[in-house]
TORTOR-382489 format. One record per residue (C-alpha): residue in one letter; x, y, z. Coordinates in Angstrom, 2 decimals, padded with zeros to 5 digits. Example, Ala and Ser with C-alpha at 12.3 -4.5 7.8 and 13.67 -1.06 7.14 Angstrom:
! residues 2
('a'; (012.30; -004.50; 007.80)),
('s'; (013.67; -001.06; 007.14)),
***
This chain:
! residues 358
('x'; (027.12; -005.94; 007.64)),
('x'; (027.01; -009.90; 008.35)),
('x'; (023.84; -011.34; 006.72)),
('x'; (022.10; -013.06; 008.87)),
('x'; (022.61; -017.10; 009.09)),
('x'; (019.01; -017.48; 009.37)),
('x'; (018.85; -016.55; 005.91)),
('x'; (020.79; -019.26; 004.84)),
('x'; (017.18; -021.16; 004.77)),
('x'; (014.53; -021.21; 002.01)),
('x'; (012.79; -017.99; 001.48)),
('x'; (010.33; -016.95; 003.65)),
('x'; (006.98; -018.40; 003.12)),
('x'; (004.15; -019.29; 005.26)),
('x'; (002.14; -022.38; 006.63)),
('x'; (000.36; -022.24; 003.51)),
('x'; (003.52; -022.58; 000.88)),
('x'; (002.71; -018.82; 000.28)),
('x'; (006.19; -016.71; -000.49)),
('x'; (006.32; -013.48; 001.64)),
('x'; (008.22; -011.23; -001.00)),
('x'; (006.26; -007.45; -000.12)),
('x'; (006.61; -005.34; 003.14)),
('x'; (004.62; -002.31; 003.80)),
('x'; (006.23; -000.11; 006.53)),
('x'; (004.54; 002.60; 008.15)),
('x'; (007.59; 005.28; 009.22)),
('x'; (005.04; 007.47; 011.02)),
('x'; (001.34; 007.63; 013.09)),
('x'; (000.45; 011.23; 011.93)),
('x'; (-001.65; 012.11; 008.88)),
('x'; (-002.35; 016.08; 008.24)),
('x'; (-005.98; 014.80; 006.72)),
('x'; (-008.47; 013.32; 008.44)),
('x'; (-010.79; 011.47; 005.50)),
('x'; (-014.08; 010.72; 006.93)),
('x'; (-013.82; 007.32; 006.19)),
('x'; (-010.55; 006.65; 008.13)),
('x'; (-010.39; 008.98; 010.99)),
('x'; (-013.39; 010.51; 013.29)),
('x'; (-012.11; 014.13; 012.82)),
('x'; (-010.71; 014.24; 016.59)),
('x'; (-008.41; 011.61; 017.25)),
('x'; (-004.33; 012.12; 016.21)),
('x'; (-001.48; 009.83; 016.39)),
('x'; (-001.63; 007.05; 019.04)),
('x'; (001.64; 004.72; 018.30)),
('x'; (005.31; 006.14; 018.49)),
('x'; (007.77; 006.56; 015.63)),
('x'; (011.30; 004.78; 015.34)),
('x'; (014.57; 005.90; 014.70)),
('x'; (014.79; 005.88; 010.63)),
('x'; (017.80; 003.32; 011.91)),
('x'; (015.74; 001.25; 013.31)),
('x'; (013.65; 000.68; 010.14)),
('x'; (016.46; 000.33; 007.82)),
('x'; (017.60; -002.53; 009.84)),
('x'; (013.83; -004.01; 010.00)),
('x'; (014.07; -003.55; 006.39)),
('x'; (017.45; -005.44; 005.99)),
('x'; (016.89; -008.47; 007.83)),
('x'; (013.45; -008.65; 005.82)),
('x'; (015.06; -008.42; 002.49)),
('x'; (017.65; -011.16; 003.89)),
('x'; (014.97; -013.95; 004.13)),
('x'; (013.31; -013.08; 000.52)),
('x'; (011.62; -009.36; 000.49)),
('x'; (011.67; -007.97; -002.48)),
('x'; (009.42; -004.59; -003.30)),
('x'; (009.41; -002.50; 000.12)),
('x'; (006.42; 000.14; 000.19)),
('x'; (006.83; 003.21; 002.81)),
('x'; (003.76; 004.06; 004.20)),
('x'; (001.88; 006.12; 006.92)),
('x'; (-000.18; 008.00; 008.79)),
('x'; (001.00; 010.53; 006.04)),
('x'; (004.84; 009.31; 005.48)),
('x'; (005.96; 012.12; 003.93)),
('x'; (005.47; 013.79; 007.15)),
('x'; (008.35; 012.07; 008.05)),
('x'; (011.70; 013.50; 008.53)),
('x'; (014.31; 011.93; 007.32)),
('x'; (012.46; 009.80; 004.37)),
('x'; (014.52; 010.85; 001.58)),
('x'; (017.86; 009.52; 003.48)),
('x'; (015.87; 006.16; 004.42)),
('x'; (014.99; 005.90; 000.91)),
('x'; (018.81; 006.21; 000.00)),
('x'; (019.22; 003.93; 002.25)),
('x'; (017.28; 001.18; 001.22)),
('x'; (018.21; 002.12; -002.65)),
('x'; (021.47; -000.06; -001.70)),
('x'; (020.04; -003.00; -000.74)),
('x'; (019.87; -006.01; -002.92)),
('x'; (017.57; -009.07; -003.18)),
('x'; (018.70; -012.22; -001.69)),
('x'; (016.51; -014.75; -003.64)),
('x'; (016.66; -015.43; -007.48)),
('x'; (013.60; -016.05; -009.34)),
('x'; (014.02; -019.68; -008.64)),
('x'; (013.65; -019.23; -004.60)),
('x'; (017.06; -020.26; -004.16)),
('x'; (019.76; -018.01; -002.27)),
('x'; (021.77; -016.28; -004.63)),
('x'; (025.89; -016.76; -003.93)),
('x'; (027.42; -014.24; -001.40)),
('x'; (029.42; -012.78; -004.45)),
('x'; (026.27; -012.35; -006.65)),
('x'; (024.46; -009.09; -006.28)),
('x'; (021.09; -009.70; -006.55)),
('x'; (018.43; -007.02; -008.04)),
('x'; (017.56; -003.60; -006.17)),
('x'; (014.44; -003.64; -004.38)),
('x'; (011.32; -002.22; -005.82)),
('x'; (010.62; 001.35; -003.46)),
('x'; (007.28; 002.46; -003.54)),
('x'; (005.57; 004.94; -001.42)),
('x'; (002.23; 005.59; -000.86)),
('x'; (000.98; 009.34; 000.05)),
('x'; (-002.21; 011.82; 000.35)),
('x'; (000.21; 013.79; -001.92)),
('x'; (-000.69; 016.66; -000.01)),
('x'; (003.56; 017.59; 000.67)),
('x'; (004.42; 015.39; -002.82)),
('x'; (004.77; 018.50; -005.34)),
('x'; (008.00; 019.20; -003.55)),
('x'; (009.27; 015.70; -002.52)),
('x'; (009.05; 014.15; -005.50)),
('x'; (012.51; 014.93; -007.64)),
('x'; (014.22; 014.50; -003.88)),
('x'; (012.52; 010.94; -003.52)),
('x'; (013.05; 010.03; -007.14)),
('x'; (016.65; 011.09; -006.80)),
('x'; (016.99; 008.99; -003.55)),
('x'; (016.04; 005.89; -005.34)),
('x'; (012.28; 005.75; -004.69)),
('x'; (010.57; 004.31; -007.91)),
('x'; (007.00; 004.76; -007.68)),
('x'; (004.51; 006.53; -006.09)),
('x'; (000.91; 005.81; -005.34)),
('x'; (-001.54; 008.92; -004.26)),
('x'; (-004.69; 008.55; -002.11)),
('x'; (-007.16; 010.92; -004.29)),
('x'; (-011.11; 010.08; -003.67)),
('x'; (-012.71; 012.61; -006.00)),
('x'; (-011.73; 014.65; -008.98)),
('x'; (-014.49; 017.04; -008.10)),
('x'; (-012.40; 019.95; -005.26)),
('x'; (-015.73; 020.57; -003.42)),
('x'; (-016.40; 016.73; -002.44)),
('x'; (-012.49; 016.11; -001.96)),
('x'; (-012.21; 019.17; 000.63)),
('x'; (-015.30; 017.26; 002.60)),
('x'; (-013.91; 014.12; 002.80)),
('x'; (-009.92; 015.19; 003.57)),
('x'; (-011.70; 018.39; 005.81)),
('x'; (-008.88; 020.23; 004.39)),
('x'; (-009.96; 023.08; 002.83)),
('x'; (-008.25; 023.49; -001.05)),
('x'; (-006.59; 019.99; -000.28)),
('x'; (-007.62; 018.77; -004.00)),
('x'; (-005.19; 021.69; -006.15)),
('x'; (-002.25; 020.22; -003.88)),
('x'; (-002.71; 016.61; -004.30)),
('x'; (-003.04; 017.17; -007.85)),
('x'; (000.31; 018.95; -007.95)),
('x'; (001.29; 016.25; -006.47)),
('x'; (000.47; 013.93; -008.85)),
('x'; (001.88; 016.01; -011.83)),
('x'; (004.48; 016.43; -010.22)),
('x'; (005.07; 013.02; -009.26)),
('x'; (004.67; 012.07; -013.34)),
('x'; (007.17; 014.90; -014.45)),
('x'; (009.97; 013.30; -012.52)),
('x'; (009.28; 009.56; -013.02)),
('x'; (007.48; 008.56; -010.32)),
('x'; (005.06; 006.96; -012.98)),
('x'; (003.15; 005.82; -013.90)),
('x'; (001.50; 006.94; -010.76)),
('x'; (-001.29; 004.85; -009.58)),
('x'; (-004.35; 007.00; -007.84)),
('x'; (-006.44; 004.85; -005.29)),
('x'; (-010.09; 005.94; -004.38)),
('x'; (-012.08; 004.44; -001.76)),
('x'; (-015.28; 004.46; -002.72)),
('x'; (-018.35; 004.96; -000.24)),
('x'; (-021.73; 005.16; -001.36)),
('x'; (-023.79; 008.23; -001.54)),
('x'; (-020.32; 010.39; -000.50)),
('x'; (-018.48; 009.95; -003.66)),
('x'; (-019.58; 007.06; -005.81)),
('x'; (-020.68; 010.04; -008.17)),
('x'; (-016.96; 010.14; -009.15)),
('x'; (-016.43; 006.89; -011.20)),
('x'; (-016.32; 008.22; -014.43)),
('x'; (-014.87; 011.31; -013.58)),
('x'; (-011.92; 008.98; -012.52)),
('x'; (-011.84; 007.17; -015.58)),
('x'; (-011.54; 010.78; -017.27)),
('x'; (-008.79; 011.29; -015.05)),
('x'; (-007.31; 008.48; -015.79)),
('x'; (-007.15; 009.01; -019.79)),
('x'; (-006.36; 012.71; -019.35)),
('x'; (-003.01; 012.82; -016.61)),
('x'; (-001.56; 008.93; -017.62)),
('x'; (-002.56; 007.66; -014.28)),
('x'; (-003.28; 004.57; -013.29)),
('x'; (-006.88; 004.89; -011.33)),
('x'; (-007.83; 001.84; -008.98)),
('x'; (-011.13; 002.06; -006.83)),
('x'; (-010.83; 000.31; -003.67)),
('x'; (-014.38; -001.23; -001.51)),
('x'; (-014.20; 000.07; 001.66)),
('x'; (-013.44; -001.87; 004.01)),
('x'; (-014.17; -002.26; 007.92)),
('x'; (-011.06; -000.67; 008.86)),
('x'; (-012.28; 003.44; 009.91)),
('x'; (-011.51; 004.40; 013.41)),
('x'; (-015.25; 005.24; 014.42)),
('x'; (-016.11; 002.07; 013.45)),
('x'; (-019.07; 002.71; 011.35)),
('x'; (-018.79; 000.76; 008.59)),
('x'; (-021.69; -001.35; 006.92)),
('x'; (-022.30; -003.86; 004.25)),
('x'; (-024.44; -001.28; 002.12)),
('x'; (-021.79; 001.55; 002.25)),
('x'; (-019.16; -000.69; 000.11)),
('x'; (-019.59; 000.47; -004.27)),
('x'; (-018.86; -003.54; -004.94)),
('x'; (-016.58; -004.52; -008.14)),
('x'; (-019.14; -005.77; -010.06)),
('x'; (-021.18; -002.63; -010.16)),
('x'; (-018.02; 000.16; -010.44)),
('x'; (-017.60; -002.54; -013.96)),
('x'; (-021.21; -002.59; -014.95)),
('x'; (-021.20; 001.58; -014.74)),
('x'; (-017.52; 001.84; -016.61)),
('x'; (-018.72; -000.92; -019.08)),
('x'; (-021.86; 001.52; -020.21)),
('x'; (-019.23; 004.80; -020.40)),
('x'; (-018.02; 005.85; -023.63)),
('x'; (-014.67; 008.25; -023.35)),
('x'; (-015.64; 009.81; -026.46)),
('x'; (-017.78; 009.50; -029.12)),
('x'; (-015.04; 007.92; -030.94)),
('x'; (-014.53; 005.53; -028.37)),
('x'; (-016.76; 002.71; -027.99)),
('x'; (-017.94; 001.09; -024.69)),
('x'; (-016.76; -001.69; -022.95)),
('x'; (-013.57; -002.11; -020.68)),
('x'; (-010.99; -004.10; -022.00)),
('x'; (-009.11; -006.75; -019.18)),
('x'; (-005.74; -006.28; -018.81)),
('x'; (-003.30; -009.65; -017.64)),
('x'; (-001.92; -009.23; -013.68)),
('x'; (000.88; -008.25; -013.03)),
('x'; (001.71; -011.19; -010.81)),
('x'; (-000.11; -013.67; -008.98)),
('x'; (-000.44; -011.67; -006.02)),
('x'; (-001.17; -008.48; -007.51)),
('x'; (-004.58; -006.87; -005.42)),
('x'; (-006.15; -005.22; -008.46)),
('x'; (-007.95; -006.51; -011.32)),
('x'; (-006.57; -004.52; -014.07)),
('x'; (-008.90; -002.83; -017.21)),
('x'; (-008.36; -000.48; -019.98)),
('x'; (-010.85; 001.45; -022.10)),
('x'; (-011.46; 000.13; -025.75)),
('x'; (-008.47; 002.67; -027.43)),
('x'; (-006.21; 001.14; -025.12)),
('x'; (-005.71; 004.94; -023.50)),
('x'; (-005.84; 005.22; -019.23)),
('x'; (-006.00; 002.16; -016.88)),
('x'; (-008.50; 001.29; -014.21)),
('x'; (-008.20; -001.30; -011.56)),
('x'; (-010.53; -002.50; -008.73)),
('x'; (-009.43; -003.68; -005.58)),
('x'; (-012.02; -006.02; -004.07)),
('x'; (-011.27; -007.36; -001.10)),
('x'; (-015.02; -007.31; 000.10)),
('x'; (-016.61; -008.53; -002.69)),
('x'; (-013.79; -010.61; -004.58)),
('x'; (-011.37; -011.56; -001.73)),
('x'; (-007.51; -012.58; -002.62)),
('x'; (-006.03; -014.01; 000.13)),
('x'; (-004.97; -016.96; -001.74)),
('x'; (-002.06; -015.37; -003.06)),
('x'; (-001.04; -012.74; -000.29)),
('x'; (002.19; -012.14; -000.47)),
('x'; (002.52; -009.08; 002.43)),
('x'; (003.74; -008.30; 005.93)),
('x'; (003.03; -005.30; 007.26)),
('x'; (005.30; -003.45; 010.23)),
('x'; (003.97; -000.34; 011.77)),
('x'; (004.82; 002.81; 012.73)),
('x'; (005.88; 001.51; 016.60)),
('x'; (007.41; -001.78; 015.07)),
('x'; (004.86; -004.41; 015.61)),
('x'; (004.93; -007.17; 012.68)),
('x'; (001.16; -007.23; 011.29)),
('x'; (000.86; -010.54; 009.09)),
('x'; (-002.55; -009.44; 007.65)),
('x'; (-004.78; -006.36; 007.76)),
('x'; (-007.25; -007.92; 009.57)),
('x'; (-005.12; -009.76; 012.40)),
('x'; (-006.28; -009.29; 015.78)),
('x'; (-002.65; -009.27; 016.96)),
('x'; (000.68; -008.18; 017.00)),
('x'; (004.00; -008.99; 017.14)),
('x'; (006.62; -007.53; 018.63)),
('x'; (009.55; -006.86; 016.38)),
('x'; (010.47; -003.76; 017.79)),
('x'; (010.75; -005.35; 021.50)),
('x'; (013.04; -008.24; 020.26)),
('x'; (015.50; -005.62; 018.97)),
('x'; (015.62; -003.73; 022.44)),
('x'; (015.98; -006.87; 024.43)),
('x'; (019.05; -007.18; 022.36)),
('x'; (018.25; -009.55; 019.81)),
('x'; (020.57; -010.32; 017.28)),
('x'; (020.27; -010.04; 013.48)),
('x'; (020.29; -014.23; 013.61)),
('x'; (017.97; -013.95; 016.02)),
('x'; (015.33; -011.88; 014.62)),
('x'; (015.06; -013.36; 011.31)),
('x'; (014.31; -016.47; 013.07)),
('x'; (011.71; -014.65; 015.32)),
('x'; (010.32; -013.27; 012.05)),
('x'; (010.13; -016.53; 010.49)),
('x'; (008.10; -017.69; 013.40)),
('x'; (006.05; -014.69; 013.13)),
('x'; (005.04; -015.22; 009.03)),
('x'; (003.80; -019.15; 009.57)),
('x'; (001.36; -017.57; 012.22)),
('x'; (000.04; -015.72; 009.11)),
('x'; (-003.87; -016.14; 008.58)),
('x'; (-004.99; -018.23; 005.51)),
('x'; (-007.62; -015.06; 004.72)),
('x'; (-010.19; -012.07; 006.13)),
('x'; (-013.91; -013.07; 007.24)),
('x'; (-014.93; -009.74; 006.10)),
('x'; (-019.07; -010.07; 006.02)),
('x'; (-018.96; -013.46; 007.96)),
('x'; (-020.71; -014.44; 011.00)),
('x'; (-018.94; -013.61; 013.81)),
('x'; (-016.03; -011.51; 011.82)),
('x'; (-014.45; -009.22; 014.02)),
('x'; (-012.66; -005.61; 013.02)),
('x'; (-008.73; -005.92; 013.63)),
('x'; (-007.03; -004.60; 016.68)),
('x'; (-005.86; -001.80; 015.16)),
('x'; (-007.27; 000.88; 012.92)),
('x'; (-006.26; 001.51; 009.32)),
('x'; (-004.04; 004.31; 009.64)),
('x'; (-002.58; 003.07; 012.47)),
('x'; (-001.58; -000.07; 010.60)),
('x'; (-000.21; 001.63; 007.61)),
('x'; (-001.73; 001.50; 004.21)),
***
């Protein structure tokens, strides 16, 4: 296929010199949990799912103007059917930017793209060699609590927690690793579990990160005094000794990159990771380097937009590749500097988390 000319341009980046370089796809509206603090137990899917063609070539026109690590997200994604071919699918594609920004020659290959998927983990114990053999290279698992009786509550799936951790293992056994675990914390519902976690962590080789809820739940409950902020989840872990040969005191860890969402820690022995994503307390919009598509094809530039755009309805009017990189383009210097999350006047987004994609 014809890259587009579009692409011909500088990278993507946004009215604020930011480089877009991360996508997050949602491939599907359904989830088989519904976690208390995302859905209100009684609504389903409310957005329709694509043709797995239709995101590949989303995908490809992305990776054209400077895309580099795709993440494949849901609802529950691995509801989906055909996700193991789309992953083969996009395990072909190559970047189209070098380090430096600039366009790499049409006869130099760039680098494949950096698949990740993120997953209840609920269906993972038997996806995980076919995704890992389709090209996917990590794997991140929603997991709120190592404890099975407060995990069943907030998934209200009963024995959800033995599957989710066969996930994981299984997830670790084939590669998928090291696979990161993200908890939401809320307080009084699970905030009980932070040093469980960073047992966890220590004990399977994961990579734990605690996320602050944010204002995102589709009954709309959320509240200031329900978020477990950073600097308190640190003051707790700080005070925790592993073992008694361990001393306390978390250790920082550098970032991965400048737009990396997690502050990174490790325990004094250097064994298990934590990080905290703190979007509440600690924003990092100043370095957001993500574009978000959902499930019915709608280009979200930030979590918290109160709009979409439709990518989706430029491809059936018949818009060509050329065409919709330039629409894209259009679409990303729209993108908003940052969230007002606890401002006056802040407003939720217009859609709900899960039918955003996480």
């Amino acid at each position: 296929m014809s890259v587009p000319v579009a692409a011909e341009a500088v990278r993507l980046r946004d009215s604020f010199g930011r480089a877009i370089t991360d996508l997050r796809i949602s491939v599907t509206d359904r989830c088989n949990y519904k976690c208390v603090y995302c859905r209100t137990g009684k609504e389903g899917a409310q957005y329709t799912e694509l043709p797995i063609a239709q995101y590949v070539r989303m995908v490809r026109i992305l990776v054209s103007l400077g895309i580099e690590k795709v993440r494949l997200t849901g609802g529950e994604p691995l509801l989906r059917n055909g996700l193991v071919d789309m992953v083969a699918e996009l395990a072909q594609l190559r970047t189209a930017y070098g380090p430096d920004g600039v366009r790499l020659p049409a006869d130099q290959l760039g680098e494949p793209l950096d698949l990740a998927l993120t997953t209840n983990g609920h269906l993972l114990e038997s996806l995980a060699a076919p995704l890992k053999a389709a090209g996917l290279n990590r794997v991140t698992v929603s997991m709120d609590a190592v404890d099975p009786e407060i995990f069943a509550r907030i998934t209200r799936v009963p024995r959800s927690y033995e599957r989710v951790l066969a996930g994981v293992r299984a997830a670790q056994a084939v590669g998928l690793g090291p696979v990161k675990v993200n908890c939401v914390l809320l307080r009084g519902f699970n905030d009980n579990q932070i040093e469980r976690f960073g047992e966890f962590s220590r004990r399977e080789g994961v990579i734990v990160r605690f996320i602050e809820f944010m204002p995102l739940e589709e009954d709309r409950t959320w509240k200031p005094e329900t978020v477990v902020p950073m600097d308190e989840i640190l003051a707790r872990l700080n005070v925790w000794r592993p073992s008694c040969s361990v001393p306390a005191g978390l250790v920082t860890l550098p970032a991965n990159s400048a737009s990396e969402t997690a502050r990174r820690y490790t325990f004094a022995d250097g064994v298990g990771e934590i990080g905290i994503i703190a979007p509440v307390s600690h924003p990092f919009c100043g370095h957001c380097s993500r574009v978000r598509i959902t499930s019915d094809g709608a280009v979200r530039t930030c979590l918290f937009s109160q709009s979409d755009h439709d990518l989706y309805g430029e491809m059936l009017r018949g818009g060509t590749d050329d065409e919709l990189a330039a629409y894209l383009r259009r679409v990303v210097m729209k993108k908003e500097a940052r969230h007002h999350i606890g401002e006056p006047g802040f407003e939720k987004p217009s859609r709900n988390m899960v039918h955003i994609g996480g």
